[in-house]
PyMOL commands that place a pseudoatom at each C-alpha (Angstrom):
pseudoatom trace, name=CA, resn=UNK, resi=1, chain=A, elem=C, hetatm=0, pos=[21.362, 5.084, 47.500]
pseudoatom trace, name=CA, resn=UNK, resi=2, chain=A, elem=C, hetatm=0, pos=[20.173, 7.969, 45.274]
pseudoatom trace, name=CA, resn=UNK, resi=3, chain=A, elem=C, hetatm=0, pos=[22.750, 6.782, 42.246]
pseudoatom trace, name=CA, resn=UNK, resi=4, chain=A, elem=C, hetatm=0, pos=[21.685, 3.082, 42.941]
pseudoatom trace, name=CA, resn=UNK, resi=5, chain=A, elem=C, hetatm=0, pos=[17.589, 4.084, 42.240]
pseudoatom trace, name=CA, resn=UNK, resi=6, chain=A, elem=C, hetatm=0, pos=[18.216, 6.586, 39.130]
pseudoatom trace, name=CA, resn=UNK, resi=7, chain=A, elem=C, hetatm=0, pos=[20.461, 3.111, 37.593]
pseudoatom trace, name=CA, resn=UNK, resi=8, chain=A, elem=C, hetatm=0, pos=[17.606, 0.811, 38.255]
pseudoatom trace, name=CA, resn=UNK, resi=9, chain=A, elem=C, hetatm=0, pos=[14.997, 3.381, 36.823]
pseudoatom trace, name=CA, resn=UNK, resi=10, chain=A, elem=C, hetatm=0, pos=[17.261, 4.222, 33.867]
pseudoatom trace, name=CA, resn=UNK, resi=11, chain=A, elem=C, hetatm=0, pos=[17.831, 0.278, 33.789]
pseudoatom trace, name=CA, resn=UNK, resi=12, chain=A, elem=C, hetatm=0, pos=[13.982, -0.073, 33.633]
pseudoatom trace, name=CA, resn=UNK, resi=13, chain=A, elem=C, hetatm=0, pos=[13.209, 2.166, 30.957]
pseudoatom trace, name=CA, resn=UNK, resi=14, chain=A, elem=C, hetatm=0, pos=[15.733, 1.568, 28.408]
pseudoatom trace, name=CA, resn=UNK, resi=15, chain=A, elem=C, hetatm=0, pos=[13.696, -1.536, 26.790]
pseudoatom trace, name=CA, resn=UNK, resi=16, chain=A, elem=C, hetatm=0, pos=[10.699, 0.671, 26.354]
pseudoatom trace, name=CA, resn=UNK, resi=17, chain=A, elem=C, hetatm=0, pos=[12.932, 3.432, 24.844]
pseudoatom trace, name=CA, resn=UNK, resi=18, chain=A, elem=C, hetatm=0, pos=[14.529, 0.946, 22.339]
pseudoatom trace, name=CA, resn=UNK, resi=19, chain=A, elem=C, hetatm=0, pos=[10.964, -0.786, 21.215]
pseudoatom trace, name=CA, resn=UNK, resi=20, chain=A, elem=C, hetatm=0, pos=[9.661, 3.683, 20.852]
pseudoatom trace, name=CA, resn=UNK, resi=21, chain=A, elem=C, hetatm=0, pos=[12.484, 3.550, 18.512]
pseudoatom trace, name=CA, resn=UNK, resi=22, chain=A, elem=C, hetatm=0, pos=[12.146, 0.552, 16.436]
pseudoatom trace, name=CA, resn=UNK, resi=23, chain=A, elem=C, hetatm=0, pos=[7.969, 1.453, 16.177]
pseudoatom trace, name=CA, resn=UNK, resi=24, chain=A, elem=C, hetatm=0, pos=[9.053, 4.694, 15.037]
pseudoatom trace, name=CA, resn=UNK, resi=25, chain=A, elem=C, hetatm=0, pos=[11.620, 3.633, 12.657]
pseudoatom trace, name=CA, resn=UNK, resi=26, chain=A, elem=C, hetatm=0, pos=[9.753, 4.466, 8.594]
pseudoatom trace, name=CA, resn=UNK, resi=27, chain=A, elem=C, hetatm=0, pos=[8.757, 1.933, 6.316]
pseudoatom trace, name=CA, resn=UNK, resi=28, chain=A, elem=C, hetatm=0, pos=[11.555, 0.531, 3.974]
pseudoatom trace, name=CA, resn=UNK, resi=29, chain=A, elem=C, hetatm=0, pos=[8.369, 0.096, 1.679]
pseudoatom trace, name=CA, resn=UNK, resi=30, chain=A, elem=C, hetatm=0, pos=[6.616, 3.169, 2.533]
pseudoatom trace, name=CA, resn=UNK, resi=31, chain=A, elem=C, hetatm=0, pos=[2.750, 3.511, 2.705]
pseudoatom trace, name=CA, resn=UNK, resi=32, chain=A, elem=C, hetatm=0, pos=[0.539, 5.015, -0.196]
pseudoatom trace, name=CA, resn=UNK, resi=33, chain=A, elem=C, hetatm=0, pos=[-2.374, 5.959, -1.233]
pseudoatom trace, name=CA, resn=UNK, resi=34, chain=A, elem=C, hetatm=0, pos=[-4.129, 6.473, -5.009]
pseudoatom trace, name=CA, resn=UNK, resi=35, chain=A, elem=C, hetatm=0, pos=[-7.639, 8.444, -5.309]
pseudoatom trace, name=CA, resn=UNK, resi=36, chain=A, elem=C, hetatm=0, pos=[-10.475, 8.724, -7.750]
pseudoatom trace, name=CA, resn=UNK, resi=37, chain=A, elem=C, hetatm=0, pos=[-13.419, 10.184, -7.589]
pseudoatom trace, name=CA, resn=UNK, resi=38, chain=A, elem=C, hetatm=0, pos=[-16.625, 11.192, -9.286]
pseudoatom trace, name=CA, resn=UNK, resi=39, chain=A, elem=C, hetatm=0, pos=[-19.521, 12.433, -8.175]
pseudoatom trace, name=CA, resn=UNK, resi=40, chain=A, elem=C, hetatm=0, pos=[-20.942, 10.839, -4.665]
pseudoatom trace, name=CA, resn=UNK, resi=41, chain=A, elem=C, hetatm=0, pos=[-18.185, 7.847, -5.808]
pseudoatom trace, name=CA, resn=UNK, resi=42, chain=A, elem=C, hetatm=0, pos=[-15.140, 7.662, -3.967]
pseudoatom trace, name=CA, resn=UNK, resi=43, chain=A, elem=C, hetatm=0, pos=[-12.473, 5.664, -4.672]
pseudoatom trace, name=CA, resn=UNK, resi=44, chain=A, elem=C, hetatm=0, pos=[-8.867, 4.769, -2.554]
pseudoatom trace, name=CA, resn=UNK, resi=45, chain=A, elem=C, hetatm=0, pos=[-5.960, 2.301, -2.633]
pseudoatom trace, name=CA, resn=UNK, resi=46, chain=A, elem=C, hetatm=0, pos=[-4.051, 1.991, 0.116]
pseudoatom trace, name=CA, resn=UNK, resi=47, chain=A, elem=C, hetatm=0, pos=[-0.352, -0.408, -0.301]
pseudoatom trace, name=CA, resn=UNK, resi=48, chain=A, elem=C, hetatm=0, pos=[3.017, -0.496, 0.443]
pseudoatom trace, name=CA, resn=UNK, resi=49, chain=A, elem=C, hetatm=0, pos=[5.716, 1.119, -2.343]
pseudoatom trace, name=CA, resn=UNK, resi=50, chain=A, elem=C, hetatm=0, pos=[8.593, -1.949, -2.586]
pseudoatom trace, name=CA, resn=UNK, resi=51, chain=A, elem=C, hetatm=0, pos=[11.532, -0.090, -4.054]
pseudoatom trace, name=CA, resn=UNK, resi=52, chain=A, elem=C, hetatm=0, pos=[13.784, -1.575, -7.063]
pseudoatom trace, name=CA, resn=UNK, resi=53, chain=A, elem=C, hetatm=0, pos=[16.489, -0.870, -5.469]
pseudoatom trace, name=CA, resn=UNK, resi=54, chain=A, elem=C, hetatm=0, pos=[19.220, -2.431, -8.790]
pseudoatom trace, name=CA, resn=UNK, resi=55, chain=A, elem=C, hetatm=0, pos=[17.142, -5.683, -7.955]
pseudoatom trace, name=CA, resn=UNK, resi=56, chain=A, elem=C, hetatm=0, pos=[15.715, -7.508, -10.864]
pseudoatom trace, name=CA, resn=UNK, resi=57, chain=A, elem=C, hetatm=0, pos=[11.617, -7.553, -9.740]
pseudoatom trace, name=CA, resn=UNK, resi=58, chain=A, elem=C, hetatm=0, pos=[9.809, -9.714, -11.929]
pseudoatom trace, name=CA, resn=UNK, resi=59, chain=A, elem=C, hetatm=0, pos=[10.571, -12.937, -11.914]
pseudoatom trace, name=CA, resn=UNK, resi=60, chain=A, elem=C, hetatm=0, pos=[12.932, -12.896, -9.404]
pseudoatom trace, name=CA, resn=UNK, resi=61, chain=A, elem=C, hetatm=0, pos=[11.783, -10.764, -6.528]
pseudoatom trace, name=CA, resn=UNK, resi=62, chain=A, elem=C, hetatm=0, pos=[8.009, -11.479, -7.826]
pseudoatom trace, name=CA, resn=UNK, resi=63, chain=A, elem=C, hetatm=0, pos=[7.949, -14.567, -8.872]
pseudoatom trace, name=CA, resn=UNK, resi=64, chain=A, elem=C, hetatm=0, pos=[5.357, -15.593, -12.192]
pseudoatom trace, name=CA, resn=UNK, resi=65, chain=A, elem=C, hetatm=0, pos=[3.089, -17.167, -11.831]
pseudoatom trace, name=CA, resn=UNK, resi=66, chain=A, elem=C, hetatm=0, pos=[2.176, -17.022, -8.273]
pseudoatom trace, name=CA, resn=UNK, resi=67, chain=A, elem=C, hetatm=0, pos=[-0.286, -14.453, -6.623]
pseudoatom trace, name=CA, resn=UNK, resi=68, chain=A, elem=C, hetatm=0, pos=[1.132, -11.564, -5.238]
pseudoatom trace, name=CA, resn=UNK, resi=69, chain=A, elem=C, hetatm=0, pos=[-0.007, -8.695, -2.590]
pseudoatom trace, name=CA, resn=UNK, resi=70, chain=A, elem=C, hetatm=0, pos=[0.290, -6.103, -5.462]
pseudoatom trace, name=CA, resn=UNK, resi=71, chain=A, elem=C, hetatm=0, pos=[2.842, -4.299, -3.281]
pseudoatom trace, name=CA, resn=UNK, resi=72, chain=A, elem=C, hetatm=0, pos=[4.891, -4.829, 0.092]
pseudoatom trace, name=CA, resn=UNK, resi=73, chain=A, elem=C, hetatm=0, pos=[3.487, -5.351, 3.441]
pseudoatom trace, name=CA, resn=UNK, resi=74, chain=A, elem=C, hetatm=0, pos=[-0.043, -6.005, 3.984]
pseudoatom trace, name=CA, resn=UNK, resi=75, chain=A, elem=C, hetatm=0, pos=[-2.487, -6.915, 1.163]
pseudoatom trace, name=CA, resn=UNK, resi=76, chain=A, elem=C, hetatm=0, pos=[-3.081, -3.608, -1.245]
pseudoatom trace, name=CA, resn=UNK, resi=77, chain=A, elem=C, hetatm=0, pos=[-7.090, -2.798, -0.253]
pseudoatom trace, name=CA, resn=UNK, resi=78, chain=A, elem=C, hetatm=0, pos=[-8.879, -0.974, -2.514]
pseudoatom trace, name=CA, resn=UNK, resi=79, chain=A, elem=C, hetatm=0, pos=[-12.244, 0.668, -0.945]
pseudoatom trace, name=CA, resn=UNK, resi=80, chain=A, elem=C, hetatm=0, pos=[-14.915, 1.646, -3.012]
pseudoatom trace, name=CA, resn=UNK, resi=81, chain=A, elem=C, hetatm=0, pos=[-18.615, 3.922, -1.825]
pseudoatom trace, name=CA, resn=UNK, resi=82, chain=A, elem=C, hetatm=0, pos=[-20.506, 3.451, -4.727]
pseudoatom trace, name=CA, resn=UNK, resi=83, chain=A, elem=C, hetatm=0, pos=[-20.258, 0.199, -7.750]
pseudoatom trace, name=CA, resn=UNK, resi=84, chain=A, elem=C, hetatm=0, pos=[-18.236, 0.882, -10.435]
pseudoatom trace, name=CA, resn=UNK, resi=85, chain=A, elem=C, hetatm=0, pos=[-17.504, -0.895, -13.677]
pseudoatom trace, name=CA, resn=UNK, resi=86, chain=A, elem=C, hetatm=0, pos=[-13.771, -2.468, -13.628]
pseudoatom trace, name=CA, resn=UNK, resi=87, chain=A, elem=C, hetatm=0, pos=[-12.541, -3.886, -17.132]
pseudoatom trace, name=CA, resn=UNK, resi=88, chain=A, elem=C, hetatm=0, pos=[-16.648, -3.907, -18.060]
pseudoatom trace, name=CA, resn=UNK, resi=89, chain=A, elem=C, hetatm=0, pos=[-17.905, -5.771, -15.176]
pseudoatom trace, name=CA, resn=UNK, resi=90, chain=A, elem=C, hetatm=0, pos=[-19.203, -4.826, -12.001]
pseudoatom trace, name=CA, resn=UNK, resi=91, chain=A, elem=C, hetatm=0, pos=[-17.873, -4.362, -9.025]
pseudoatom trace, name=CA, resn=UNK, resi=92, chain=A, elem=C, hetatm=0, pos=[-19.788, -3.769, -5.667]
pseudoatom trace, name=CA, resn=UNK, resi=93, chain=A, elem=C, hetatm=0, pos=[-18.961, -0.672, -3.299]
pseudoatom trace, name=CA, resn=UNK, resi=94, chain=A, elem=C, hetatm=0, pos=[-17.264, -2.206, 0.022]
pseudoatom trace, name=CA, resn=UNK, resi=95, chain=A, elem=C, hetatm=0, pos=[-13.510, -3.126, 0.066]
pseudoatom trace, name=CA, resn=UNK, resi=96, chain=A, elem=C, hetatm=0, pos=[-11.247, -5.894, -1.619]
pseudoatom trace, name=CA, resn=UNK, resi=97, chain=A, elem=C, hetatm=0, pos=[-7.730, -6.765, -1.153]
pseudoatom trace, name=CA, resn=UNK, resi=98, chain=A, elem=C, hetatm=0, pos=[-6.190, -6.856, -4.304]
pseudoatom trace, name=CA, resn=UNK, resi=99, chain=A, elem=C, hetatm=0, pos=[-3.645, -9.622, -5.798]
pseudoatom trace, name=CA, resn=UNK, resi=100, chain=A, elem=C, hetatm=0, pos=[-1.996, -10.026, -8.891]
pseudoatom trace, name=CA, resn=UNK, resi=101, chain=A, elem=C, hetatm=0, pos=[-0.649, -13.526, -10.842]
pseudoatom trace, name=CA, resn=UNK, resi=102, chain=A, elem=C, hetatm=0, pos=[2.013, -11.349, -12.719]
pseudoatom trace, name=CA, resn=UNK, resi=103, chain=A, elem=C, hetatm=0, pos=[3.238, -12.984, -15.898]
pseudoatom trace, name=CA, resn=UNK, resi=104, chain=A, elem=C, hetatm=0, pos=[5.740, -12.273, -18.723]
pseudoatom trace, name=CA, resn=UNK, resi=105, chain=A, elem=C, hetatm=0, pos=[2.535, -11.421, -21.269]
pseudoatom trace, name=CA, resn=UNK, resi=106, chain=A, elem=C, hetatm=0, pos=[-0.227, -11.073, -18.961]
pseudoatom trace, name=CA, resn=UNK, resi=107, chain=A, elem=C, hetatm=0, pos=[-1.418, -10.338, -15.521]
pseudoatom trace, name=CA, resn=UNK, resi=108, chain=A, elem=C, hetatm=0, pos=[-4.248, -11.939, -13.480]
pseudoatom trace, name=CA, resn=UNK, resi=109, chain=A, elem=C, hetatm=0, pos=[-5.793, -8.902, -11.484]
pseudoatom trace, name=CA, resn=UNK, resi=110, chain=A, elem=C, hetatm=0, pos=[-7.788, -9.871, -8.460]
pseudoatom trace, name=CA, resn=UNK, resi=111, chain=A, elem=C, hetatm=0, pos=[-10.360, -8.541, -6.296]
pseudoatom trace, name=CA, resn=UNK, resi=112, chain=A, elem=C, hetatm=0, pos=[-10.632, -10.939, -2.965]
pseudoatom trace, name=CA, resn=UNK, resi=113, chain=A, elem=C, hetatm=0, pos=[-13.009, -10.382, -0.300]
pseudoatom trace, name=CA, resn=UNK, resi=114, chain=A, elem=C, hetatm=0, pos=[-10.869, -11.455, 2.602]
pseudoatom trace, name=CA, resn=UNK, resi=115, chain=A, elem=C, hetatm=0, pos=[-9.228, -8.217, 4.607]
pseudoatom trace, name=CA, resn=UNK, resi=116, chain=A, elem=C, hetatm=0, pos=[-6.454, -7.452, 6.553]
pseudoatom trace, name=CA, resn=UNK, resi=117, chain=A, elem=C, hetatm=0, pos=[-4.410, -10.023, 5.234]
pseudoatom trace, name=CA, resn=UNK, resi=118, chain=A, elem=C, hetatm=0, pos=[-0.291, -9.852, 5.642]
pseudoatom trace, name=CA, resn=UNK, resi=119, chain=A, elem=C, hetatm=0, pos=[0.960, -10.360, 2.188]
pseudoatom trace, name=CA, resn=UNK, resi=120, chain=A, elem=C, hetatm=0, pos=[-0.168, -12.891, -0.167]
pseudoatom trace, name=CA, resn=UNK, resi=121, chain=A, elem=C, hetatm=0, pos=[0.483, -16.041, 2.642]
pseudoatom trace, name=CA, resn=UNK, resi=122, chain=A, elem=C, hetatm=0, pos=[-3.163, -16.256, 3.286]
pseudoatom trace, name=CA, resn=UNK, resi=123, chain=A, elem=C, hetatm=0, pos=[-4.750, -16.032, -0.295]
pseudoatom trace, name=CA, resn=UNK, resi=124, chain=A, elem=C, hetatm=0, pos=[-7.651, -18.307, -0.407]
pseudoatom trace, name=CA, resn=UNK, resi=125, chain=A, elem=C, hetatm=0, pos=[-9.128, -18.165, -3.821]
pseudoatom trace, name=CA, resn=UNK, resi=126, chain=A, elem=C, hetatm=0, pos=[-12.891, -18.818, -3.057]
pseudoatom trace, name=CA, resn=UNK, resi=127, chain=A, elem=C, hetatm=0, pos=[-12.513, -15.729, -1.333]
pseudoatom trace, name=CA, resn=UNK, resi=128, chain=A, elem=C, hetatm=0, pos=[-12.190, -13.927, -5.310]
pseudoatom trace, name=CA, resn=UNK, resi=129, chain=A, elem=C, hetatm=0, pos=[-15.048, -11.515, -6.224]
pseudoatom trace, name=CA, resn=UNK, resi=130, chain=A, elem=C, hetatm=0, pos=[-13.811, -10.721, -9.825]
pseudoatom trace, name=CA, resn=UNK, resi=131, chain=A, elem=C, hetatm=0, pos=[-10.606, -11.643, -11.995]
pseudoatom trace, name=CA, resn=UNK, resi=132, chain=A, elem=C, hetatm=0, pos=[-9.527, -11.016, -15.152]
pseudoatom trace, name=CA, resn=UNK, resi=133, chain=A, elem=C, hetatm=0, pos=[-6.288, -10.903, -17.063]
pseudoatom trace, name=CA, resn=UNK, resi=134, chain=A, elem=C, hetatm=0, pos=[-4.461, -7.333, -18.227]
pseudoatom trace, name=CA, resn=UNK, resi=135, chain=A, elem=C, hetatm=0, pos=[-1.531, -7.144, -20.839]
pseudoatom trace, name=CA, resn=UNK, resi=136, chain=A, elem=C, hetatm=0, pos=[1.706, -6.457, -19.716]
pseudoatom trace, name=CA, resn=UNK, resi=137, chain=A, elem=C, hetatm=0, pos=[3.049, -3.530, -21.402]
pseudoatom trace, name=CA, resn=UNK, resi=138, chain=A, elem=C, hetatm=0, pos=[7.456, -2.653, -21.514]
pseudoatom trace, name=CA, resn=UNK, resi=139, chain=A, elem=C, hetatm=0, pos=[7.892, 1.537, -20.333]
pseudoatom trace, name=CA, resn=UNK, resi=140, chain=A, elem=C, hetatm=0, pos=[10.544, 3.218, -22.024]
pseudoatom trace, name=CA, resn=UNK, resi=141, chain=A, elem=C, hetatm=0, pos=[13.872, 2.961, -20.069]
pseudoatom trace, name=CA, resn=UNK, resi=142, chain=A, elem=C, hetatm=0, pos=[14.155, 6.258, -19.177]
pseudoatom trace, name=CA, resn=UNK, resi=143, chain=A, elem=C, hetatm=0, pos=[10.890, 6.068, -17.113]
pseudoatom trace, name=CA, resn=UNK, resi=144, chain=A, elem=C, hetatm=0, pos=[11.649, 3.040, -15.092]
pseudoatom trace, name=CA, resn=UNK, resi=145, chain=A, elem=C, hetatm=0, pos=[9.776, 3.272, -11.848]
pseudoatom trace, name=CA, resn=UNK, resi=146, chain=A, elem=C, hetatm=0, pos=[12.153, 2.337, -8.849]
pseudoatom trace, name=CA, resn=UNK, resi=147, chain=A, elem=C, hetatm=0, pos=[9.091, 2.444, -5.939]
pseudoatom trace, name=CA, resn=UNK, resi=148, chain=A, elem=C, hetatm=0, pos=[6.173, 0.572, -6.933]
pseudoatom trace, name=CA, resn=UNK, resi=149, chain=A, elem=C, hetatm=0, pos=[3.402, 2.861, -7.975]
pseudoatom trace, name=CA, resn=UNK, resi=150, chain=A, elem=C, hetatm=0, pos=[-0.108, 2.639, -8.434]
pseudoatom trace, name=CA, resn=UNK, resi=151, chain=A, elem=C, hetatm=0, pos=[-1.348, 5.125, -10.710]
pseudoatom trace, name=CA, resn=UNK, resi=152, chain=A, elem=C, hetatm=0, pos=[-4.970, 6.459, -11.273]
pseudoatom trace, name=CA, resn=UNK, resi=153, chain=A, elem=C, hetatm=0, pos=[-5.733, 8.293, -14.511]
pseudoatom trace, name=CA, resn=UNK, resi=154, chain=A, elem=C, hetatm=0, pos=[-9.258, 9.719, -14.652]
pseudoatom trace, name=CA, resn=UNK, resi=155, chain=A, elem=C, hetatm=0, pos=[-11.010, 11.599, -17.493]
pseudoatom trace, name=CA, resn=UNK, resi=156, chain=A, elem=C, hetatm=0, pos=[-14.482, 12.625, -15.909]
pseudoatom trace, name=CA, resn=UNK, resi=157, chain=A, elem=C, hetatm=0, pos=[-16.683, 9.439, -14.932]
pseudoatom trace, name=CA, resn=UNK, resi=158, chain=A, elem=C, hetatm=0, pos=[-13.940, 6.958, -16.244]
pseudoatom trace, name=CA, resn=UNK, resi=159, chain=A, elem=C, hetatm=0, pos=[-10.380, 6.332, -15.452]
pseudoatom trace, name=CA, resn=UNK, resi=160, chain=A, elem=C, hetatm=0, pos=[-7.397, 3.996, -15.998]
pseudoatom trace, name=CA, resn=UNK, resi=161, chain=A, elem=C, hetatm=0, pos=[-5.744, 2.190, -13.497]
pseudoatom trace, name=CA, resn=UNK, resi=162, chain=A, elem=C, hetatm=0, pos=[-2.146, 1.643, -13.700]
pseudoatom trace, name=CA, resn=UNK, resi=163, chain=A, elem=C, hetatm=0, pos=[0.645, -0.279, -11.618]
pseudoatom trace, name=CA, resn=UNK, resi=164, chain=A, elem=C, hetatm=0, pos=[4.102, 0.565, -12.536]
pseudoatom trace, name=CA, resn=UNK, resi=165, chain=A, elem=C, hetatm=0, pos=[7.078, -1.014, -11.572]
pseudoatom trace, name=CA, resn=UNK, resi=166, chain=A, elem=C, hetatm=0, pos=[10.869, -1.306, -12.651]
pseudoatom trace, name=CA, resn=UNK, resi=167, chain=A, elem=C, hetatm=0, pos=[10.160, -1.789, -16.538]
pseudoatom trace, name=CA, resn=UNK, resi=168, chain=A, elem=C, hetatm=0, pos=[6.692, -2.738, -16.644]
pseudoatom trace, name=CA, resn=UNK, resi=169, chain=A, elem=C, hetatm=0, pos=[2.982, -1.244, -16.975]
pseudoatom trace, name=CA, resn=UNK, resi=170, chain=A, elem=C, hetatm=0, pos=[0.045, -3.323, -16.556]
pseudoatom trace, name=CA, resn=UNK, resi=171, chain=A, elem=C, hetatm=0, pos=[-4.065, -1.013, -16.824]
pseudoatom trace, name=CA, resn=UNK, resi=172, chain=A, elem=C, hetatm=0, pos=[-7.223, -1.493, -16.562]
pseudoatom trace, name=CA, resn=UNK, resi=173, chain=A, elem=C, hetatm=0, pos=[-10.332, 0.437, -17.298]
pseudoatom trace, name=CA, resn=UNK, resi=174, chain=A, elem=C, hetatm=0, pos=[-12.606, 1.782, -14.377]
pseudoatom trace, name=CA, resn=UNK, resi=175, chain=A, elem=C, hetatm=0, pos=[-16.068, 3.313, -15.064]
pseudoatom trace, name=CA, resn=UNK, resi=176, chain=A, elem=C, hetatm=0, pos=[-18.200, 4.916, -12.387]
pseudoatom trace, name=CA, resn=UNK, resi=177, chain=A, elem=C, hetatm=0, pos=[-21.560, 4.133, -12.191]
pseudoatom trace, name=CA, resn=UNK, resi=178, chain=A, elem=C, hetatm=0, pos=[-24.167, 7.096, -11.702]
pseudoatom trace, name=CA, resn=UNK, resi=179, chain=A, elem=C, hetatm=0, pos=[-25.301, 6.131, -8.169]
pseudoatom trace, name=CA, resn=UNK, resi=180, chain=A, elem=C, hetatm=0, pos=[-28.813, 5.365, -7.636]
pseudoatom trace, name=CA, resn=UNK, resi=181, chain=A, elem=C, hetatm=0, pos=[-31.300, 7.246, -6.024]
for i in range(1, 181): cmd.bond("trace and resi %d" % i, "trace and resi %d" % (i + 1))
show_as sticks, trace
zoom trace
């Protein structure tokens, strides 16, 4: 009777030990972060890193031409505490998701208002609190970035903003604003 309990238990149990594992199980595009800061302005990324992995990204994995999450996973946010100036224009403290239209010359770069967003599925375009377009630039071959990377270059109250992937570098200029009293 004993042995006949301990199966039933152990037969209970098993399904909850096999969904620990798979929630435990890390990323295949891990979770990242990029900071900034100046002053009383904070700023953070948070997105997924896709990895190359020999695959050819853009394209192909990343289609042109359509919007894209700017990473793997859920939407990249980007969370601001104070305005700052992005590419010359302003851009109110709160947070954004931002997408990307990548292209062979030139990127749209998008700041949306909708959060919490899986991927790109749900874009909806009136949602869009600035956009503008950003050069793509080719990185040397011996620097090719296999994990997507988002990069954050500051020099005192300004910084540029890079995302790096396989072959490819696209940046923008961020300026933060003195915040008012």
């Amino acid at each position: 009777m004993k042995l006949l309990s301990r199966a039933f238990i152990i037969a209970l149990c098993l399904p909850l030990f096999s969904s620990a594992q798979n929630v435990l199980k890390p990323r295949t595009s891990p979770l990242a972060i990029a900071t900034a800061h100046y002053k009383n302005t904070y700023l953070k990324i948070t997105y997924s890193q896709p990895q190359k992995n020999g695959r050819e990204i853009f394209g192909k994995l990343v289609p042109y031409d359509q919007v894209w999450r700017t990473g793997a996973n859920e939407a990249t946010e980007i969370t601001l505490t104070n305005d700052i100036l992005v590419n010359g224009t302003t851009l109110k403290a709160g947070t954004y998701s931002l997408f990307t239209i990548p292209g062979t010359e030139k990127w749209a770069i998008i700041f949306n208002s909708d959060l919490g967003l899986w991927g790109s599925y749900n874009y909806n375009p009136k949602m869009d609190v600035l956009r503008f377009d950003a050069p793509v630039k080719s990185i040397p071959e011996n620097l090719v970035y296999d994990p997507f990377t988002i990069r954050i270059d500051q020099k005192t109250d300004t910084a540029e903003l890079f995302l790096l992937w396989d072959n490819i570098q696209v940046s923008f200029s961020i300026k933060f604003n003195e915040p008012k009293p």
